[in-house]
C-alpha positions as CSV (number, residue, x, y, z in Angstrom):
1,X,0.0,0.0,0.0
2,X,1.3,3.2,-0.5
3,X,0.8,5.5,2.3
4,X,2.7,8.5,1.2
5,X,0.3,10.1,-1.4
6,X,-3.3,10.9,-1.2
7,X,-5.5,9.5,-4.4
8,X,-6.7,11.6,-7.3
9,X,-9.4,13.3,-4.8
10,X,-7.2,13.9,-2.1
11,X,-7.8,10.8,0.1
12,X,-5.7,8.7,1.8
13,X,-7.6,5.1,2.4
14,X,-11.0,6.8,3.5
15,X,-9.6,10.0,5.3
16,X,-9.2,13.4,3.2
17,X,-11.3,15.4,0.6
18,X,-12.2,19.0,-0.1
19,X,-15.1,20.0,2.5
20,X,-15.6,23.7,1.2
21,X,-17.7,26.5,1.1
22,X,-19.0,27.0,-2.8
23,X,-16.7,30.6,-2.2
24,X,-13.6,28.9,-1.7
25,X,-13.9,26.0,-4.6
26,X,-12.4,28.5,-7.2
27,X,-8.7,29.1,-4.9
28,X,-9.0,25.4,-4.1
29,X,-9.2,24.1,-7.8
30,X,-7.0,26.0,-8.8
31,X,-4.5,24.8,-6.4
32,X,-5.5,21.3,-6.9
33,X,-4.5,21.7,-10.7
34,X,-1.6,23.5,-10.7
35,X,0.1,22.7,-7.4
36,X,2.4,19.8,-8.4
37,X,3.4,21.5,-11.5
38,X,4.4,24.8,-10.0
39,X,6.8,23.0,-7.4
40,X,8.1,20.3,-9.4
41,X,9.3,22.8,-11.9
42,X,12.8,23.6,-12.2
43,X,12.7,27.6,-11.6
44,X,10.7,27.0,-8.6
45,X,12.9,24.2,-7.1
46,X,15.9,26.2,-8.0
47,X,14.7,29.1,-6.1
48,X,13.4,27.0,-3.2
49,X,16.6,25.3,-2.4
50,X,18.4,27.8,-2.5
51,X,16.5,29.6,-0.1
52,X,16.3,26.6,2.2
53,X,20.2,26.0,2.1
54,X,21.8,29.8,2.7
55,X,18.5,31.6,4.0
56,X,16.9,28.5,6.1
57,X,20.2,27.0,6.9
58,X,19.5,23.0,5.7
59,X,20.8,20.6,6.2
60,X,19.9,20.8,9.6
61,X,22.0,18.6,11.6
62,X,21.0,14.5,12.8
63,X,22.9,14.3,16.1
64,X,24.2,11.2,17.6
65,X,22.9,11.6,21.4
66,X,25.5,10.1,22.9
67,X,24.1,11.0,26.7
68,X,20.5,10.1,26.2
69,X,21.8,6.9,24.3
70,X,23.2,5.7,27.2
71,X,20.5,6.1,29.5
72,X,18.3,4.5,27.4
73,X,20.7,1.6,25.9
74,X,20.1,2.2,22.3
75,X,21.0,4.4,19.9
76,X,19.3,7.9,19.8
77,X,19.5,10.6,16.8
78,X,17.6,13.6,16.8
79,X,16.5,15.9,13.8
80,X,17.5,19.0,15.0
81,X,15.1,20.9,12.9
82,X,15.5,23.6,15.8
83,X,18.1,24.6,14.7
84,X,16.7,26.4,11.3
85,X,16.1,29.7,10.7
86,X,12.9,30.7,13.2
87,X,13.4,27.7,15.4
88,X,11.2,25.0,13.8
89,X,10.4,22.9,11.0
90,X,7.5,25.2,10.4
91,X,10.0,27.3,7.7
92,X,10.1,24.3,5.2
93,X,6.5,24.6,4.7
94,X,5.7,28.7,4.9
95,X,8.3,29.6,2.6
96,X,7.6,26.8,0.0
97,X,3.9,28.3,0.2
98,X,4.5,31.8,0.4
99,X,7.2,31.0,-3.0
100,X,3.7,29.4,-4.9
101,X,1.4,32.0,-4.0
102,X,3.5,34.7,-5.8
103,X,3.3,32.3,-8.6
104,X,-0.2,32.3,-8.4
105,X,-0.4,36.2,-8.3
106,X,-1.5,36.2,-4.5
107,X,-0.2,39.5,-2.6
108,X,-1.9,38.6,0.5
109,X,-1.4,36.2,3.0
110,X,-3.0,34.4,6.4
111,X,-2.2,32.1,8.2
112,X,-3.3,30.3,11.5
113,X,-0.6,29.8,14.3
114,X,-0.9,27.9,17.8
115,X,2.4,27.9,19.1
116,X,3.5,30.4,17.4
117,X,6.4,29.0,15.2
118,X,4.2,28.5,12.2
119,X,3.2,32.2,12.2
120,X,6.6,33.5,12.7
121,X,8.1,31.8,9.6
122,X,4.8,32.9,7.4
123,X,5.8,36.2,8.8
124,X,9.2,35.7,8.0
125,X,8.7,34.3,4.6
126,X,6.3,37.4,3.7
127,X,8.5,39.8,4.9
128,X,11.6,38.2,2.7
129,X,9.0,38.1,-0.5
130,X,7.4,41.3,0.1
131,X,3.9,40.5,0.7
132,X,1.1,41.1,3.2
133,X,0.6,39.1,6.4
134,X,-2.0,38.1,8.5
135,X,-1.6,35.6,11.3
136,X,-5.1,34.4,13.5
137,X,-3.8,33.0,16.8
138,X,-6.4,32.2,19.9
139,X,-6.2,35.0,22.6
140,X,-5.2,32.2,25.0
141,X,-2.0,31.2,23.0
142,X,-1.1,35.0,22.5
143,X,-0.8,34.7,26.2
144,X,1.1,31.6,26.6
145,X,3.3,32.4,23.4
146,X,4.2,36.2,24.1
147,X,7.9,36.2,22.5
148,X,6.5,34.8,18.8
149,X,3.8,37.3,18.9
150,X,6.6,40.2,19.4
151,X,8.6,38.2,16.7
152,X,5.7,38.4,14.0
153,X,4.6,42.2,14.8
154,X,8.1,42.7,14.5
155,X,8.1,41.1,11.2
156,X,5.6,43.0,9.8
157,X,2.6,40.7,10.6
158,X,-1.2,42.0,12.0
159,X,-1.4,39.1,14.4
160,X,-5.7,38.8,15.1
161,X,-6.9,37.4,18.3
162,X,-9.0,34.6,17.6
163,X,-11.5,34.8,20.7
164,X,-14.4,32.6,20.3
165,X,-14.4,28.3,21.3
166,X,-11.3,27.5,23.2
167,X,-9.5,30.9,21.8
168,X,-6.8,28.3,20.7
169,X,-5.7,26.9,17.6
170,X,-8.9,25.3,16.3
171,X,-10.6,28.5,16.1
172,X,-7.3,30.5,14.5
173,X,-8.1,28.1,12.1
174,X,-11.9,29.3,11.8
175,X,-11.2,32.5,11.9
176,X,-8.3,32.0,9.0
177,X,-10.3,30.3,6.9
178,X,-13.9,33.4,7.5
179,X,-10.9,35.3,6.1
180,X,-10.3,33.4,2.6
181,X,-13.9,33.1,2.3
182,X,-14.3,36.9,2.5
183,X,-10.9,37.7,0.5
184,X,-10.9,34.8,-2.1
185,X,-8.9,36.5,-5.1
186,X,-5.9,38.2,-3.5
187,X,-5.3,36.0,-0.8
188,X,-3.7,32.8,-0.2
189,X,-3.6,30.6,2.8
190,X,-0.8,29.3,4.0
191,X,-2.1,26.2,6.4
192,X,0.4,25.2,8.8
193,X,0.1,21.8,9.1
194,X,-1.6,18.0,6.7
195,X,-4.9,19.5,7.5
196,X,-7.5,21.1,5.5
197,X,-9.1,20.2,2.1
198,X,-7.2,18.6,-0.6
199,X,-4.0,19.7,-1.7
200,X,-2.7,21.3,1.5
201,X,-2.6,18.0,3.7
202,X,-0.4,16.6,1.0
203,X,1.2,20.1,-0.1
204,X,2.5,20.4,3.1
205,X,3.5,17.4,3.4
206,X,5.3,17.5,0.2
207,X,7.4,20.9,2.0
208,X,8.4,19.1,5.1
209,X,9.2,15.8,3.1
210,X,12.9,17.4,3.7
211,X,13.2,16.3,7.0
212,X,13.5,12.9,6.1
213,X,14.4,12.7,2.7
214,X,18.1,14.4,5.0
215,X,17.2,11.8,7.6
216,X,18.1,9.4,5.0
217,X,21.3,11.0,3.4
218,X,22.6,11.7,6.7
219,X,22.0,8.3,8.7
220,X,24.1,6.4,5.2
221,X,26.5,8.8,6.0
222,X,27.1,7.8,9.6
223,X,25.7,4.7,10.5
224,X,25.9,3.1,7.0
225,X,22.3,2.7,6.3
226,X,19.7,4.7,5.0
227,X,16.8,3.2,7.5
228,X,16.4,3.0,11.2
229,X,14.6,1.2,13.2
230,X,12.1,4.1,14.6
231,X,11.0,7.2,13.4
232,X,9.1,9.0,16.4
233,X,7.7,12.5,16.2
234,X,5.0,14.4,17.6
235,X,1.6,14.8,15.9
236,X,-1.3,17.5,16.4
237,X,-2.0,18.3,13.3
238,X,0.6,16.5,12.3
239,X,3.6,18.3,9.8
240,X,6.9,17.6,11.5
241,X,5.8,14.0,12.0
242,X,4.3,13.5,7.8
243,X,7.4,15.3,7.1
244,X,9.9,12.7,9.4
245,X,7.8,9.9,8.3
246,X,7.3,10.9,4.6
247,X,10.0,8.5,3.0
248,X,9.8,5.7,5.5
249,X,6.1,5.3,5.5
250,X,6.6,2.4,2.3
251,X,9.5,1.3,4.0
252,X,8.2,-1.8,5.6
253,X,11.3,-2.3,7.5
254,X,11.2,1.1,9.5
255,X,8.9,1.4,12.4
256,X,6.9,4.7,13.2
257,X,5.8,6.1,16.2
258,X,3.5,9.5,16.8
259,X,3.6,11.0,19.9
260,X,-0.1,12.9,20.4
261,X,-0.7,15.1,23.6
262,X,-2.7,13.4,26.1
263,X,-3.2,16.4,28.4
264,X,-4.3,15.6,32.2
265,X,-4.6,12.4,30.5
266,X,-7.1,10.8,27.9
267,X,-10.1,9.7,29.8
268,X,-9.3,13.0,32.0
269,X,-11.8,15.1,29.5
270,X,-8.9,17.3,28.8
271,X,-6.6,16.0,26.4
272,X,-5.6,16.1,22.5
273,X,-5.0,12.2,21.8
274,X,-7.2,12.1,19.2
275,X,-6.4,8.8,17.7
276,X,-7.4,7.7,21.4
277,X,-10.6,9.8,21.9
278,X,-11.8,11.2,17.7
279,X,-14.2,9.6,15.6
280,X,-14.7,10.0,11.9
281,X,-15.9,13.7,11.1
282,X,-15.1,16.7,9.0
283,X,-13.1,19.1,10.3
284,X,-11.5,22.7,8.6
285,X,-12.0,20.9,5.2
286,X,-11.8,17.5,5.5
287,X,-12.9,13.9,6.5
288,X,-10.6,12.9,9.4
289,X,-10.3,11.4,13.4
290,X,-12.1,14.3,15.0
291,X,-12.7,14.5,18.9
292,X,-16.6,15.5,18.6
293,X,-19.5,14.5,20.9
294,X,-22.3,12.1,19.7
295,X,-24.5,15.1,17.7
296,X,-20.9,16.1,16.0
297,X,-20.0,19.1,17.7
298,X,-16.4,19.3,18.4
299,X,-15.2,18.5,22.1
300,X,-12.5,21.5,23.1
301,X,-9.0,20.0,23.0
302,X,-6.2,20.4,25.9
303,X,-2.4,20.2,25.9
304,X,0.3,22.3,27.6
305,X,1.8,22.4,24.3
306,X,0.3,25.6,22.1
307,X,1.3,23.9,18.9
308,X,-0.8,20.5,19.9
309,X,-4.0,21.6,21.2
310,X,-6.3,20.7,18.2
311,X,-9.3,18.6,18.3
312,X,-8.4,16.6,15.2
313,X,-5.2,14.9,13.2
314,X,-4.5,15.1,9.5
315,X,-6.3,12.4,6.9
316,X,-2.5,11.4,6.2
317,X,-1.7,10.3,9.9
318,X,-5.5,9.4,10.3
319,X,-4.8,6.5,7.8
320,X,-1.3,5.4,9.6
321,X,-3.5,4.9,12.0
322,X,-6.6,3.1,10.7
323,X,-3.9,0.9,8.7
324,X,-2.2,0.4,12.0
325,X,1.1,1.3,9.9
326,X,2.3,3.7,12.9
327,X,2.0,3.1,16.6
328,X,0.5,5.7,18.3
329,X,1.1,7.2,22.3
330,X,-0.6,9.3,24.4
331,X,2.0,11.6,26.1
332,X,0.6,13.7,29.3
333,X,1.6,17.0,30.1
334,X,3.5,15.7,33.2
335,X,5.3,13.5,31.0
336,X,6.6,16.0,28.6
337,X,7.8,18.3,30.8
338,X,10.2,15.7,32.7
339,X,11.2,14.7,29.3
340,X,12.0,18.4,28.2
341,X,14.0,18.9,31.4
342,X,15.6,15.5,30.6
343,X,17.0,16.3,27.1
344,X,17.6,20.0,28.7
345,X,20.4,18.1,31.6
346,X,21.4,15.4,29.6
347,X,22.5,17.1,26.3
348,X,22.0,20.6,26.8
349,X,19.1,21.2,24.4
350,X,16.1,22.9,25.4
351,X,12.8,21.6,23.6
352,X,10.2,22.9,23.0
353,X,7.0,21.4,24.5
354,X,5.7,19.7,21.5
355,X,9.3,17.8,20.6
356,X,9.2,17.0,24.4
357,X,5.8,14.9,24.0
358,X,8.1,13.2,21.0
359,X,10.9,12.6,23.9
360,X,8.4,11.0,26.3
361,X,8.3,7.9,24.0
362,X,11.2,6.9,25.3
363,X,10.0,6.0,28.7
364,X,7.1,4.6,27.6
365,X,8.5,1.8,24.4
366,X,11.6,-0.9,24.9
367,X,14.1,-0.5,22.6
368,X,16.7,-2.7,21.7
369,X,20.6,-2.2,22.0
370,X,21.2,-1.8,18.4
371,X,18.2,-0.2,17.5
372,X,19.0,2.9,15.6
373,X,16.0,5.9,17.1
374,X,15.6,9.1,15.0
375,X,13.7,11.5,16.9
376,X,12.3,14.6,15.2
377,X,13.3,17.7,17.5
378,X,10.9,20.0,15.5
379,X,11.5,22.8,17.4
380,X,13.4,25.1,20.2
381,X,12.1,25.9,23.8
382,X,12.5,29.6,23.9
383,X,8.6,30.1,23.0
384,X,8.0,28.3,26.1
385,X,10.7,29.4,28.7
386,X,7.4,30.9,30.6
387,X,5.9,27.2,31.4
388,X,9.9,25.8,32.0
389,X,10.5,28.3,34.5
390,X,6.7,27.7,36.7
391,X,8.6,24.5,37.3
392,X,11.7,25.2,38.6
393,X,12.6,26.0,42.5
394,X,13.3,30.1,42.7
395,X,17.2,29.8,41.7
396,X,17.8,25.9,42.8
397,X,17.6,24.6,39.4
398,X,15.5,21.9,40.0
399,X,12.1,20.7,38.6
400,X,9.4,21.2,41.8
401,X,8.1,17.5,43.0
């Protein structure tokens, strides 16, 4: 089976589609036709690349953890896509789409942002390419992610309070997509993550296929095989982890695990697991796991981590799932924190809070002594310095009991 591309209509098995308001079918056919075309071409890849290597700073680095390797007996690598340019994978994607809007005559932009990092680097692409940016973020993750909100203002961005639901990501995304509805011909929207109707769960996925496409390249190098053993990454919407998993998913040999945030926990009724709590539904565009009551009305989500408080998961992880291809764990918000602190004393690397659900796994699944373990660190803890430091002593340096 091949579990990397959606079919013709933008499903993959029986998740996916193009759930749209009659307003938005023009922008979205036209992106459905033309999408594969604009980015396979030559002038576009040319220009890509070359932005990703001396603007981005790609490769990003796969670093043997020696430290955490040897508390865990096995061999630990992590994707240190926090080191690009912004601080997470989220670049890979925004500038890719901000590079084919221009090509589709688009001079404004939105985008939806939870954590933050995704609306930085659409702010940051925009301001590089010279167009217009607006970034929808819940009034509750303004709060809890004040340094990316002065990063995007700075950048040029109007950041809009998204302030009805949960006043988190699910309802930036709302809010972002009233916008295209309202502003069809001059604006494009650049979704941050393998959700929404067909192309963008698979256009996205197509941007952050980088991460392991280098995965590959960089393991030969110094292990002397392509494949590991695992692939783990965390999933809310899910781009880092379709983006880690994208060349391995047809590789039966390479086993895959997604890391979803399981909040207080996930019969606590506030929790993100959706693969542990959704059923099927249509959600922002398209036919996925949605957490949802019985009459279909979407149950609020909850995670510590801004980036993975979303009530749903992409069609393309969805199907991992339903094809039990990819094991799937529920990570609490306890657990991701000691993990973060972990990796933060073992290695000096400071997470941030969704790669640290990501690092839980490794309490939670055996591993063998020869196992090879890439980890996707998809991003840097400086967003959440705020929550770190609630949890340490005043000036001991310890995590509070």
């Amino acid at each position: 089976m091949n579990y990397k591309n959606p079919d013709a209509n933008g499903y993959y098995g029986e998740f996916g589609g193009a759930f749209i308001p009659e307003m938005l079918y023009p922008n979205v056919e036209e992106l459905q036709k033309s999408y594969i075309d604009i980015i396979e071409s030559e002038n576009f890849q040319q220009e890509y690349q070359e932005l990703l290597k001396n603007y981005v700073g790609r490769a990003t680095p796969l670093y043997f953890s020696r430290n955490l390797s040897r508390k865990y007996n096995t061999k630990i690598y992590l994707k240190r896509e926090d080191l690009n340019h912004t601080g997470a994978h989220k670049i890979n994607n925004a500038l890719g789409q901000v590079l084919l809007a221009k090509r589709l005559g688009k001079n404004r932009i939105i985008a939806e942002t939870g954590a933050g990092q995704h609306g930085v680097a659409t702010a940051t692409a925009c301001a590089l390419l010279g167009l217009e940016c607006i970034v929808y973020m819940g009034e509750i993750d303004i709060q809890r992610q004040a340094p990316n909100v002065a990063r995007m203002k700075m950048l040029g961005a109007t950041v809009v309070p998204a302030t009805s639901g949960s006043k988190t990501l699910k309802d930036a995304v709302n809010e972002a997509l009233r916008d295209w509805i309202n502003n069809p011909v001059t604006t494009h929207y650049v979704i941050g993550s393998v959700v929404g109707p067909h192309p963008f769960p698979d256009l996205v996925a197509r941007f952050q296929s980088i991460i392991s496409k280098e995965i590959k390249e960089q393991l030969l190098e110094q292990a002397g095989r392509e494949n590991p053993d695992y692939v783990i990454a965390c999933v809310g919407g899910g781009s880092n982890a379709a983006g880690t998993f994208y060349h391995f998913v047809n590789e039966e040999d390479v086993k895959i695990i997604a890391a979803e945030a399981g909040g207080f926990g996930v019969d606590s009724g506030k929790s993100a697991a959706t693969t542990f709590l959704g059923t099927l539904g249509v959600l922002h565009g398209s036919k996925s796991l949605v957490m949802q009551t019985s009459d279909g009305q979407v149950i609020e989500p909850h995670s510590i981590s801004a980036g993975l408080d979303y009530p749903g998961i992409g069609p393309f992880h969805a199907n991992l799932f339903r094809e039990k291809r990819a094991e799937f764990f529920s990570i609490t918000d306890e657990e991701a924190l000691k993990s973060a602190f972990e990796l933060t004393k073992l290695e000096g690397i400071i997470p941030a809070l969704e790669s640290a659900h990501a690092l839980a796994v490794l309490d939670k699944k055996e591993f063998n002594e020869n196992d090879i373990v890439v980890i996707c660190l998809s991003g840097r803890g400086d967003k959440d310095m705020e929550t770190y430091l609630k949890r340490l002593d005043a000036g001991s340096g310890k995590m509070e009991d």
